[in-house]
C-alpha positions as CSV (number, residue, x, y, z in Angstrom):
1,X,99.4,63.1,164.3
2,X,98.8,66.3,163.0
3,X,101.4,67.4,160.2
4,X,102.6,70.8,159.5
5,X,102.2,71.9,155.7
6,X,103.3,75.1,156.2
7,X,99.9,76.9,157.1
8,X,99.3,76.2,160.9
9,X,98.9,72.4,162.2
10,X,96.5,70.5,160.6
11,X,95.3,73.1,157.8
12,X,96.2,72.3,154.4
13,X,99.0,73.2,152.7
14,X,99.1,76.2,150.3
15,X,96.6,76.1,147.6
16,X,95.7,77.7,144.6
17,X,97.5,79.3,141.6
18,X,98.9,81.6,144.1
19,X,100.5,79.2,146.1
20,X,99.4,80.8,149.2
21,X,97.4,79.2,152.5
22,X,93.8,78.9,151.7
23,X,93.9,80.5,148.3
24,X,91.2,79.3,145.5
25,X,92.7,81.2,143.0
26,X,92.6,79.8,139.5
27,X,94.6,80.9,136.4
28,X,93.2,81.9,134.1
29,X,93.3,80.6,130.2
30,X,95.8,82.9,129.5
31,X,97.5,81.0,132.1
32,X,97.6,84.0,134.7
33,X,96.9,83.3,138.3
34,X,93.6,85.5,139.0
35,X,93.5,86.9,135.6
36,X,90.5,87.7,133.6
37,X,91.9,86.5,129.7
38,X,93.2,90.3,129.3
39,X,96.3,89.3,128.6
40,X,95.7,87.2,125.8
41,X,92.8,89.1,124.6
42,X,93.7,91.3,121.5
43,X,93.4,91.7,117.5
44,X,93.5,88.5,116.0
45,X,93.3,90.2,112.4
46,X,96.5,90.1,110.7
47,X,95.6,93.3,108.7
48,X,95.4,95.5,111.3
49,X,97.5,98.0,113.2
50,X,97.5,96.1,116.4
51,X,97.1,92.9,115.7
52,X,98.4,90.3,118.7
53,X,100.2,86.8,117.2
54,X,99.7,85.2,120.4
55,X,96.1,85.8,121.8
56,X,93.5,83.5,121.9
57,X,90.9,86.0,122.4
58,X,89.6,88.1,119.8
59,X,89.7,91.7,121.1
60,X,89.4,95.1,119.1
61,X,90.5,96.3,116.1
62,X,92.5,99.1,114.7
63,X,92.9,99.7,111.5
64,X,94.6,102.5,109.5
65,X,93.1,103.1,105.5
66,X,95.8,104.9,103.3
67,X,94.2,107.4,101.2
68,X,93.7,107.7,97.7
69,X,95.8,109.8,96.1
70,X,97.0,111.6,92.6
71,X,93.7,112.6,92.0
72,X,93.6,114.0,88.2
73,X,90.9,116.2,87.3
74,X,90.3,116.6,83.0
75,X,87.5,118.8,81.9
76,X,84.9,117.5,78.8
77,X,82.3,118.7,77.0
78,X,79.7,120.2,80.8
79,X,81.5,117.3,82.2
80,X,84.6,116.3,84.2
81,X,86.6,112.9,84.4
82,X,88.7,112.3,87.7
83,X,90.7,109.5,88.2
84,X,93.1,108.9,91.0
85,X,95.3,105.8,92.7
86,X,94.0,103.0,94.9
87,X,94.9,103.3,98.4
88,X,98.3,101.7,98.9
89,X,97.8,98.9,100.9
90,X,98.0,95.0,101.2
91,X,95.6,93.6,103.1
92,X,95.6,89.2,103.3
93,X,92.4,88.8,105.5
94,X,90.0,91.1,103.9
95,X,88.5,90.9,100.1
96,X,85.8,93.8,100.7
97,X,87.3,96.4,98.4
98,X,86.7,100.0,98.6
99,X,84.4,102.5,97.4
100,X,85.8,106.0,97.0
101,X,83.5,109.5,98.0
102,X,83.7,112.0,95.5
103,X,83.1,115.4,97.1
104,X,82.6,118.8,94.9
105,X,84.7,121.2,96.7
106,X,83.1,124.5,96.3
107,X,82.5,126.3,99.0
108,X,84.5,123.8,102.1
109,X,87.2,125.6,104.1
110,X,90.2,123.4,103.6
111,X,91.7,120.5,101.3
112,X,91.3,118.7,104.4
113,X,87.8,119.3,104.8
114,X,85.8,117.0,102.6
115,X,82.6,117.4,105.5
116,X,82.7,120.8,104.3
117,X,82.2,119.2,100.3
118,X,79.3,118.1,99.2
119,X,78.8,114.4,98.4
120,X,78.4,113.7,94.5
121,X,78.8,110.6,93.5
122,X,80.1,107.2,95.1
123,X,82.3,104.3,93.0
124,X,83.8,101.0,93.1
125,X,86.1,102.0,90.5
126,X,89.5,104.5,90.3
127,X,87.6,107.2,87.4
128,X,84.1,108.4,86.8
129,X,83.1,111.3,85.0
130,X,80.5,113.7,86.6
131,X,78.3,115.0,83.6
132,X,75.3,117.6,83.3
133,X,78.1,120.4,84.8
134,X,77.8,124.3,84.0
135,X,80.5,125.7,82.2
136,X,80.6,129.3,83.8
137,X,82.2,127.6,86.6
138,X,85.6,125.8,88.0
139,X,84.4,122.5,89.9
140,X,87.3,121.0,92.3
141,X,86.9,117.9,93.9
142,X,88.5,115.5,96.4
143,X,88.1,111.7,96.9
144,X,87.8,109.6,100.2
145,X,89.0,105.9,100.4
146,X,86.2,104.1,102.4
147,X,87.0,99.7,102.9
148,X,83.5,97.9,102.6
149,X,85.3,96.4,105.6
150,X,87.4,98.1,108.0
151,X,86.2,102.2,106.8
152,X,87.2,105.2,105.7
153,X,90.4,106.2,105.3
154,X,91.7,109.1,107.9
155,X,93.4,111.0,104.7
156,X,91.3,112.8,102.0
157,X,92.9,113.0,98.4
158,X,94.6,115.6,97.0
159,X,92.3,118.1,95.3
160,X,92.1,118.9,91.7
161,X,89.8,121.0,89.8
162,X,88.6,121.4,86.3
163,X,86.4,123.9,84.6
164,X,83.9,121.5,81.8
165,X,84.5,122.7,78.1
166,X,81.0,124.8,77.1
167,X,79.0,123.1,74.1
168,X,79.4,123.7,70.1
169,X,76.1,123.8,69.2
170,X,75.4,122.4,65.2
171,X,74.3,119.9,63.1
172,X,75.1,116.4,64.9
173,X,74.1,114.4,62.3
174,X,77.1,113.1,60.1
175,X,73.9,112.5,57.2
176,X,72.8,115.8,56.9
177,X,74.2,118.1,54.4
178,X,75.4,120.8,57.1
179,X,76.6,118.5,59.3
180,X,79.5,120.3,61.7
181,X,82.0,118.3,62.9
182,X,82.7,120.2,65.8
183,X,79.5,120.1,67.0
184,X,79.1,118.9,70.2
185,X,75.2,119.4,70.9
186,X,72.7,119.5,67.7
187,X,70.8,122.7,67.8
188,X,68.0,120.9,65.0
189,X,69.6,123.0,62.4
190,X,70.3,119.9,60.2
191,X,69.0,120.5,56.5
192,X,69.2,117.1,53.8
């Protein structure tokens, strides 16, 4: 005869991961009866915000990008140096660096605002010095933190600003008999 499994005479016994009378189900490999691999589907980055030490599956990616910050801003001779600080972060899986947006201020509505700057210059380094500057004017400026790998930061700099020292105009030319020490720009007023 005929023996009873638990799921009417003859029929086989329960099945499947379920454990339930003619089930096919199948975990998953998360190990998940019916799943779909969500469960061990995440960030397998150890840099980011949400990264998951026990998937399998790589999923998505957040990541948040500290600012730069202590942005300095010295006038020169129509120029101005700015230097500021490195985002402070560690970050073990990435070795892209950053590159930092310098924006000229004038006319945006906020600190905050760096969309309403206009885009100047872009560096790999933590200084530059914008040059060819008038000096009737105060230039401010901000700097966004972008990774070559992960983006930009979500936190513009602090903003500094700076109005370029005007030029001495003289004799540049340490030979010639006028020569002006103080001369910044040579006005081809040298005499020998």
């Amino acid at each position: 005869g005929n023996v009873e499994a638990g799921c009417g005479c003859g029929d086989p016994g329960p099945s499947g991961c379920d454990e339930t009378c003619g089930s096919t189900l199948e975990n998953d490999d998360c190990g998940v009866c019916d799943g779909d691999n969500s469960s061990c589907t995440g960030c397998m980055n150890t840099d980011a915000d949400n990264y998951c030490e026990d998937c399998i599956f790589a999923g998505t990616c957040n990541f948040t990008i500290p600012g730069a910050s202590d942005l300095v801003a010295t006038a020169g001779v129509g120029s101005v140096a700015l230097s500021w600080a490195a985002p402070d972060v560690v970050l073990n899986e990435s070795m892209a660096g950053f590159e930092y947006y310098i924006y000229d201020m004038q006319g945006a509505a906020s600190n905050s605002d760096y969309q309403g700057g206009t885009l100047v210059e872009t560096v790999s380094t933590t200084s530059t010095i914008i040059t060819d500057l008038d000096t009737d004017r105060e230039y401010c400026y901000t700097v966004l933190a972008v990774h070559n790998e992960y983006g930009e930061s979500g936190n513009i700099s602090n903003m500094d600003c700076a109005e370029p020292i005007a030029h001495t105009y003289g004799c540049a030319d340490e030979n010639a008999c006028n020569y002006n020490i103080d001369a910044t720009a040579d006005d081809g007023s040298c005499t020998y």
